[in-house]
VMD Tcl script that builds the backbone (N, CA, C; Angstrom):
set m [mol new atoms 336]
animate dup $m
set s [atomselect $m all]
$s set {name element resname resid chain x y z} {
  {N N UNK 1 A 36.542 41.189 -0.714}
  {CA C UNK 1 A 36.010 40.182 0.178}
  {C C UNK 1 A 35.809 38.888 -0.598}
  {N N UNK 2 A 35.621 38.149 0.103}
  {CA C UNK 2 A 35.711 36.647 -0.407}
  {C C UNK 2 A 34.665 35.935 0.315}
  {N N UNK 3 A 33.912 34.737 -0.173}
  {CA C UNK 3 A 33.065 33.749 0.199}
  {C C UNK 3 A 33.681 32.441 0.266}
  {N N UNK 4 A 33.807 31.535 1.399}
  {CA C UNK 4 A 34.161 30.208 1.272}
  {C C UNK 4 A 33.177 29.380 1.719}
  {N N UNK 5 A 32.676 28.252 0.922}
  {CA C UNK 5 A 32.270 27.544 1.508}
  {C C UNK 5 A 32.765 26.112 1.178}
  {N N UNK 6 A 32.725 25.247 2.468}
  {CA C UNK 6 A 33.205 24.230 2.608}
  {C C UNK 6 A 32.233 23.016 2.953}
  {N N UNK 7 A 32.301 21.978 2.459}
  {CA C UNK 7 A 31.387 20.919 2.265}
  {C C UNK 7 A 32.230 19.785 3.084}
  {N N UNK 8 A 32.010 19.514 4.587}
  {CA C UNK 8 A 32.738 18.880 4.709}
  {C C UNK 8 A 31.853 17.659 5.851}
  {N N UNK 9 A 32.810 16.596 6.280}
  {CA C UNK 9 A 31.760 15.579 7.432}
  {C C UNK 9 A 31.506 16.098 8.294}
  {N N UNK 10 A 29.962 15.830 8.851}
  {CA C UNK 10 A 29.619 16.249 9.799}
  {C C UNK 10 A 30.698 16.225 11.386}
  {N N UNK 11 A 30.985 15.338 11.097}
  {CA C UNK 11 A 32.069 15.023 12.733}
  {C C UNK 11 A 32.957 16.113 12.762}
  {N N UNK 12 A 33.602 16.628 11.595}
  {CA C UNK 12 A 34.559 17.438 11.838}
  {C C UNK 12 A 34.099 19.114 11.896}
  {N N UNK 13 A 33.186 19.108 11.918}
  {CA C UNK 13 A 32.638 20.365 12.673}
  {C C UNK 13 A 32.840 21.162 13.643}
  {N N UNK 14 A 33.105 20.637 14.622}
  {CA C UNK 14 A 33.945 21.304 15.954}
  {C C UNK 14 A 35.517 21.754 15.338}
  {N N UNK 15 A 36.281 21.289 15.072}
  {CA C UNK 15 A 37.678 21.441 14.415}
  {C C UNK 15 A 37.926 22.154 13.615}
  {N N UNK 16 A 36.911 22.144 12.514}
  {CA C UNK 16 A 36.597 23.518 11.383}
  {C C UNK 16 A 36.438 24.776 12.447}
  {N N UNK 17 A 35.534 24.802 13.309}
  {CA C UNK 17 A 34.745 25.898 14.202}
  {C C UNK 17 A 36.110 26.301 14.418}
  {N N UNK 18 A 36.845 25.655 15.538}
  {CA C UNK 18 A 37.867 26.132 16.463}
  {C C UNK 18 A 39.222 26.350 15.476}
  {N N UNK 19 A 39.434 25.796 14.364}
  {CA C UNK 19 A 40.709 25.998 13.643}
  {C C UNK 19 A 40.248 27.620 12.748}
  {N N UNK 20 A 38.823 28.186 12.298}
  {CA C UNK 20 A 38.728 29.422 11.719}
  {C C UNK 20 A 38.702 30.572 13.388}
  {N N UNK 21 A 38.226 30.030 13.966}
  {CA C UNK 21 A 37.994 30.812 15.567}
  {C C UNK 21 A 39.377 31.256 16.233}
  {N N UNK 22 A 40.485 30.282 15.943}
  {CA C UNK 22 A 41.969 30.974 16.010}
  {C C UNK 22 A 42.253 31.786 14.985}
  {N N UNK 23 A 41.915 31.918 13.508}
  {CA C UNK 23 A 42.361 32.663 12.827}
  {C C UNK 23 A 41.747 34.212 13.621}
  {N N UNK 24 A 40.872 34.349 14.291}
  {CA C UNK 24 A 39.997 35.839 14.343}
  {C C UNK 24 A 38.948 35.778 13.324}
  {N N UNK 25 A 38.270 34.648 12.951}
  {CA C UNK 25 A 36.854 34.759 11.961}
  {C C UNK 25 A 36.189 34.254 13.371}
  {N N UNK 26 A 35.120 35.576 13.108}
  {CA C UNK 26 A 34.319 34.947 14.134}
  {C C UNK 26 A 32.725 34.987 13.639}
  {N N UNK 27 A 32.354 34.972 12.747}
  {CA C UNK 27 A 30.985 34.615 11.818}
  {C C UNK 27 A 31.080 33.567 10.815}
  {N N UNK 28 A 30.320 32.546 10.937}
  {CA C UNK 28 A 29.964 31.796 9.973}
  {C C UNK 28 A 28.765 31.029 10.292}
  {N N UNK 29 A 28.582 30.445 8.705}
  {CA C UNK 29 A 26.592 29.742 8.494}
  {C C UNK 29 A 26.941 28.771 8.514}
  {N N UNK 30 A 26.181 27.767 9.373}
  {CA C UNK 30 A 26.429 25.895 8.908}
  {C C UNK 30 A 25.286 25.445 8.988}
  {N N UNK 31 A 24.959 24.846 7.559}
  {CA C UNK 31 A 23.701 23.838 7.029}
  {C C UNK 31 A 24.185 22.307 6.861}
  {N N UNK 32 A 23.014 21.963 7.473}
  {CA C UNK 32 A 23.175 20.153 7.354}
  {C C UNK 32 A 22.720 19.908 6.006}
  {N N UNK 33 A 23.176 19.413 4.791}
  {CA C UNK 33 A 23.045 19.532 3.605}
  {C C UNK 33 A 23.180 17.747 3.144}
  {N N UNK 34 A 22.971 17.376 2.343}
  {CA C UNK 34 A 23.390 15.604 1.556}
  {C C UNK 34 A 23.590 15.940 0.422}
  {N N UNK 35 A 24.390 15.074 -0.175}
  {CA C UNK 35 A 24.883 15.340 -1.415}
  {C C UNK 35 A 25.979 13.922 -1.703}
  {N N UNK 36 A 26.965 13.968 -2.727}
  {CA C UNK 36 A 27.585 13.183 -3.317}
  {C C UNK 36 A 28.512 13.634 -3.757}
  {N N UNK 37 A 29.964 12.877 -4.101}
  {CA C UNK 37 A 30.950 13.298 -5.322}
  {C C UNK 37 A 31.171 11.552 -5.926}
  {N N UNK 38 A 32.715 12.163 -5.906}
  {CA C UNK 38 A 32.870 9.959 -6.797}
  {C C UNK 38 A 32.700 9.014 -5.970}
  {N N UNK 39 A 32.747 9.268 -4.563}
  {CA C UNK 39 A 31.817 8.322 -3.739}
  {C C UNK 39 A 30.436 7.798 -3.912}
  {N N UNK 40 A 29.787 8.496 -4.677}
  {CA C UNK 40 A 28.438 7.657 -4.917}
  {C C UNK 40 A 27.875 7.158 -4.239}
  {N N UNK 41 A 27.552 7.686 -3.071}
  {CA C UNK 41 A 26.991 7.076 -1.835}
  {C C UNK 41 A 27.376 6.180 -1.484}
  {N N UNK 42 A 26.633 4.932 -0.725}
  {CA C UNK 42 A 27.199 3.874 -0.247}
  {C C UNK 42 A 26.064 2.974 0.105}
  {N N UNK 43 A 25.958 1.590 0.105}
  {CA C UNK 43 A 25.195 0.478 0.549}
  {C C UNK 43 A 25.305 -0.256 2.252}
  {N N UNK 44 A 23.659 0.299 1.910}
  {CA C UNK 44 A 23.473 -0.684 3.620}
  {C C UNK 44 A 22.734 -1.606 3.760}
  {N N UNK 45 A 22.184 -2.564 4.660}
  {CA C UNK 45 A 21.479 -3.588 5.027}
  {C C UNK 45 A 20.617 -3.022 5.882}
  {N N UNK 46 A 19.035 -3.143 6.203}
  {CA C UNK 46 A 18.050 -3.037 7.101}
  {C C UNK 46 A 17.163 -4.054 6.548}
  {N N UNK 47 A 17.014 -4.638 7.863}
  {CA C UNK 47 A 16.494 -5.945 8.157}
  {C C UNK 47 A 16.491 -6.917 6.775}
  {N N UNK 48 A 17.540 -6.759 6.444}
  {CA C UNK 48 A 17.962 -8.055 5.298}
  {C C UNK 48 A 18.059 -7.492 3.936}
  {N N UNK 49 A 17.549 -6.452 3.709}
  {CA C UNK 49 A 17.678 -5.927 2.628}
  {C C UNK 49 A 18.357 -5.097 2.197}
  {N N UNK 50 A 19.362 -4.775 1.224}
  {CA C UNK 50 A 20.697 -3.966 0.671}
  {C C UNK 50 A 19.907 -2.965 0.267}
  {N N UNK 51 A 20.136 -1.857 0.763}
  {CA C UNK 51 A 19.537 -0.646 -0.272}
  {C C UNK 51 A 20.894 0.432 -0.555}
  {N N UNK 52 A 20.772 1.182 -1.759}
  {CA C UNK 52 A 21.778 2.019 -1.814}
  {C C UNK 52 A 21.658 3.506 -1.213}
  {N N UNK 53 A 22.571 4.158 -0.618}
  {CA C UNK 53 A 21.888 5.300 0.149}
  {C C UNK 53 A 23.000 6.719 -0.721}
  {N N UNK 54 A 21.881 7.216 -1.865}
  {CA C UNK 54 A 22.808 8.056 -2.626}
  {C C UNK 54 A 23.493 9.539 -2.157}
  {N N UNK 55 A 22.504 10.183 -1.530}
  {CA C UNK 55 A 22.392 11.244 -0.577}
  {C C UNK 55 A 22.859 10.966 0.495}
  {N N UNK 56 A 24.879 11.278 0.795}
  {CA C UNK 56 A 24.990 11.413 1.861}
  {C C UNK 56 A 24.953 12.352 3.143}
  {N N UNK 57 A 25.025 12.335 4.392}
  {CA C UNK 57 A 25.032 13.924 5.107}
  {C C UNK 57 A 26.107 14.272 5.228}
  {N N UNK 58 A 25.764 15.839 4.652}
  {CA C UNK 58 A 27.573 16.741 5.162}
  {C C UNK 58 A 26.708 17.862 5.843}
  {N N UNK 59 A 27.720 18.667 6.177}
  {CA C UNK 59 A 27.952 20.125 6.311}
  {C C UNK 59 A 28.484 21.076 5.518}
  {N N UNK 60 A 27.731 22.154 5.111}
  {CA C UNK 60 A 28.135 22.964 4.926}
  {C C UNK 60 A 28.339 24.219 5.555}
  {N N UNK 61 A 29.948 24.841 5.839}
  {CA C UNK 61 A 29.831 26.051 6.543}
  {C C UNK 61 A 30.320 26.796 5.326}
  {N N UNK 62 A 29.811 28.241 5.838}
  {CA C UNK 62 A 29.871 29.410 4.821}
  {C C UNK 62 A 30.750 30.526 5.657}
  {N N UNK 63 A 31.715 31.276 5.076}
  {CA C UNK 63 A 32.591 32.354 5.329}
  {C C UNK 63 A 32.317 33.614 4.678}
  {N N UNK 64 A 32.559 34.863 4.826}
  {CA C UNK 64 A 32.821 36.028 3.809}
  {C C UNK 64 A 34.096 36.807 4.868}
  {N N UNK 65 A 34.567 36.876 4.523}
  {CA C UNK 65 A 35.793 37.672 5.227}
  {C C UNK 65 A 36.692 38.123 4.125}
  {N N UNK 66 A 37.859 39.128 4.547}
  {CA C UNK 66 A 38.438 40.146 4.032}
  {C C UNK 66 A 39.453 39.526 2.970}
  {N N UNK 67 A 39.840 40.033 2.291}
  {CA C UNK 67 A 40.896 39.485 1.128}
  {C C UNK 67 A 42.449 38.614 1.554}
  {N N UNK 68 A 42.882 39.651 2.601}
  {CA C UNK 68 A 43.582 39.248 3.414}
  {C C UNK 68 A 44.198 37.887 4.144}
  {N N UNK 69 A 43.206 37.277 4.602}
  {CA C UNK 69 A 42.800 36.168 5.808}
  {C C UNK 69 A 42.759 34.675 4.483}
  {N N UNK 70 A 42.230 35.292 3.265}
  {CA C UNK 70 A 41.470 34.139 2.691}
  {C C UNK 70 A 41.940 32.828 2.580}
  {N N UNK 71 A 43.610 32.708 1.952}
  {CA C UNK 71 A 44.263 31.609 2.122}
  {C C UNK 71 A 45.094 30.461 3.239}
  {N N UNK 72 A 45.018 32.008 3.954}
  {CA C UNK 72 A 45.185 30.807 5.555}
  {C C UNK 72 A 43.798 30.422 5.461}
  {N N UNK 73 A 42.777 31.294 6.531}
  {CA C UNK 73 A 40.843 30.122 6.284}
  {C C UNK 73 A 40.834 29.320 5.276}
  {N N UNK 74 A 41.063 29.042 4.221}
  {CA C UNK 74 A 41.301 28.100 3.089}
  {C C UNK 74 A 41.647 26.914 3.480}
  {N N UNK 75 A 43.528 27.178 4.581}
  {CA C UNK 75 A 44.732 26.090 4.722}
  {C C UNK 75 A 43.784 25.686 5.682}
  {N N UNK 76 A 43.210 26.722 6.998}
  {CA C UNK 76 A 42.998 25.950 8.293}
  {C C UNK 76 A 41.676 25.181 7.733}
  {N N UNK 77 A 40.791 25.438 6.959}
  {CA C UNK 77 A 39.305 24.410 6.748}
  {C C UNK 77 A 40.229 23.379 6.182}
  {N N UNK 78 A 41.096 23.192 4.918}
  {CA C UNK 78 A 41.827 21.844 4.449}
  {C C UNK 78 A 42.243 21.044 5.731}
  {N N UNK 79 A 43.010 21.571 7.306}
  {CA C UNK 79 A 43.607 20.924 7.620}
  {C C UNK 79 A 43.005 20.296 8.571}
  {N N UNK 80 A 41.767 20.885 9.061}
  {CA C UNK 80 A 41.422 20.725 10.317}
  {C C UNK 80 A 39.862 19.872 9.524}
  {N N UNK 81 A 39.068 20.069 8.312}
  {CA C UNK 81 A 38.595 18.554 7.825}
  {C C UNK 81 A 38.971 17.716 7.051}
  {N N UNK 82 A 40.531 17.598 7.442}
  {CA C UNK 82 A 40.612 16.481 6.206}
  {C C UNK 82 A 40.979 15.313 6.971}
  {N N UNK 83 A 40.693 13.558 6.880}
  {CA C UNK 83 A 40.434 12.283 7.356}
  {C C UNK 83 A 41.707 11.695 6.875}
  {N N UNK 84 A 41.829 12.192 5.104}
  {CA C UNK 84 A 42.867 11.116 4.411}
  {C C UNK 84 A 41.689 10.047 3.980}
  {N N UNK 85 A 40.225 9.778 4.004}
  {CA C UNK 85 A 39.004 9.138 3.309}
  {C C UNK 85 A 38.355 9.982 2.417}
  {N N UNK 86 A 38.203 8.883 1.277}
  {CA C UNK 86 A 37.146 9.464 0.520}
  {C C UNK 86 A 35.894 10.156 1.085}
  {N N UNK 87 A 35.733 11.437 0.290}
  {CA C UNK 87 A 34.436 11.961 1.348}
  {C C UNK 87 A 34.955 12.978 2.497}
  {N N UNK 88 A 35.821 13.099 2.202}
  {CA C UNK 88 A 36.538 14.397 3.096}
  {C C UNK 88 A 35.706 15.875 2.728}
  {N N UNK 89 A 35.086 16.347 1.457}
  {CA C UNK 89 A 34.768 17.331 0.961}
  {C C UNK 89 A 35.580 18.326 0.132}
  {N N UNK 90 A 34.969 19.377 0.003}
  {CA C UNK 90 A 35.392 19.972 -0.923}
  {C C UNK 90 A 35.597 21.683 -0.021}
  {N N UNK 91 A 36.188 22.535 -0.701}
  {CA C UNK 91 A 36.337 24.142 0.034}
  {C C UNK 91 A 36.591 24.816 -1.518}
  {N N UNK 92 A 35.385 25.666 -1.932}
  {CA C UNK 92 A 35.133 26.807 -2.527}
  {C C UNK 92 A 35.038 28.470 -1.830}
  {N N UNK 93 A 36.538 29.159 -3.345}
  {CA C UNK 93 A 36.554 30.283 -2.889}
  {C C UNK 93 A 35.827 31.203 -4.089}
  {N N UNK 94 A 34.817 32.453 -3.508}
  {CA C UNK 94 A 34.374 32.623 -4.273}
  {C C UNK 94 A 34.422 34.632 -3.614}
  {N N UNK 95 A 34.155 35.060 -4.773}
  {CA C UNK 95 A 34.446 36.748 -4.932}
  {C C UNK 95 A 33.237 37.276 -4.338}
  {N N UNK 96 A 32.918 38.150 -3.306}
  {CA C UNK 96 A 31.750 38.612 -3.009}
  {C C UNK 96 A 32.133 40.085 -3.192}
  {N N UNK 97 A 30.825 40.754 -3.904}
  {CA C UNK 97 A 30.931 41.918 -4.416}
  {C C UNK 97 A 30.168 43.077 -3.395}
  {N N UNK 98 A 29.630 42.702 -2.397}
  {CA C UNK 98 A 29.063 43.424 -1.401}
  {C C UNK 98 A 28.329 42.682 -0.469}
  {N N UNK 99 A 28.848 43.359 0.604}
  {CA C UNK 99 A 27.860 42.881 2.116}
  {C C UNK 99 A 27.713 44.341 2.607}
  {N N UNK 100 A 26.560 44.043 3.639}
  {CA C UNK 100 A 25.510 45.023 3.995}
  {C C UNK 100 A 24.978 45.017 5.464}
  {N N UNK 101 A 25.535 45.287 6.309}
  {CA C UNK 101 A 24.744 44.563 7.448}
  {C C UNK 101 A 23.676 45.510 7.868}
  {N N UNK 102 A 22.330 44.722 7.883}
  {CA C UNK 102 A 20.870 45.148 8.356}
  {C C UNK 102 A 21.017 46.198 9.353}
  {N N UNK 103 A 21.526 45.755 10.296}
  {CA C UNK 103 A 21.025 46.363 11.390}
  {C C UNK 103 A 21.373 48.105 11.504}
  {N N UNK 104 A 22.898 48.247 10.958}
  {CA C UNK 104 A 23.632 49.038 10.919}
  {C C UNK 104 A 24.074 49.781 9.580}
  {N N UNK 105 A 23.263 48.987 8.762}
  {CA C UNK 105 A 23.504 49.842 7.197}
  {C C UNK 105 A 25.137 49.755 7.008}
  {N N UNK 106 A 25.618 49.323 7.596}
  {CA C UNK 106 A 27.428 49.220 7.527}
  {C C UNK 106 A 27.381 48.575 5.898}
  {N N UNK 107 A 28.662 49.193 4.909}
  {CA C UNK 107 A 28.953 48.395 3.952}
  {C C UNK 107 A 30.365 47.767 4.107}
  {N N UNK 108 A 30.267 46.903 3.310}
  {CA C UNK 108 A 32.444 46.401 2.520}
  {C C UNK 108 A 32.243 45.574 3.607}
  {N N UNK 109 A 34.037 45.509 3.943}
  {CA C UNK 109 A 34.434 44.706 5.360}
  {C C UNK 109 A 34.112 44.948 6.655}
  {N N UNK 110 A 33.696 46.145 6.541}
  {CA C UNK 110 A 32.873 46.368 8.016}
  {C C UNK 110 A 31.712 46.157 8.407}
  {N N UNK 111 A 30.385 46.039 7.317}
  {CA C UNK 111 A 29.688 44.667 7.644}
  {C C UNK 111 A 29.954 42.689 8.014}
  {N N UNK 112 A 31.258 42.655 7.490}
  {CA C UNK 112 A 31.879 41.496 8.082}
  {C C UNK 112 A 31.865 41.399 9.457}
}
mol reanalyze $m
mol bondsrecalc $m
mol representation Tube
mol addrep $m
């Protein structure tokens, strides 16, 4: 099993949803999160004054699904948030060594 999570603009949220929702993933976590890369935030004006705003807002959604699936969910999060702007985000794949689901004591991919 595998973990992805993807750091991406808030707007493109719906598109992420519906581009993993055709693959057959049908669980995932999304946190409203701020953060930065070489964008370095960005400068605004309120009521006359420039301030720099370092902490921007993203999203983060989170995946665990089967070994299988991982590099398409990978292609469809690249294709369905990416702008072609700086600030598009980032998509981390990462190894999960066990899931468990509560309710059902289920282990492996069948807690997925």
């Amino acid at each position: 099993m595998k973990k992805i999570e993807a750091i991406i603009k808030p707007f493109k949220l719906e598109e992420v949803r519906e581009a993993l929702t055709a693959l057959g993933i049908e669980g995932m976590t999304v946190s409203e999160v701020r953060g930065f890369g070489r964008q370095k935030g960005h400068t605004e004006i309120y009521r006359g004054s420039e301030y720099t705003v370092d902490f921007l807002p993203k999203i983060k959604v989170e995946i665990v699904i089967p070994d299988g699936v991982v590099d398409s969910a990978a292609a469809a999060v690249v294709k369905a948030a990416k702008t072609g702007k700086i600030g598009d985000g980032k998509v981390f794949v990462m190894d999960v060594e066990r899931a468990i689901r509560i309710r059902t004591g289920e282990t492996g991919e069948e807690a997925i």
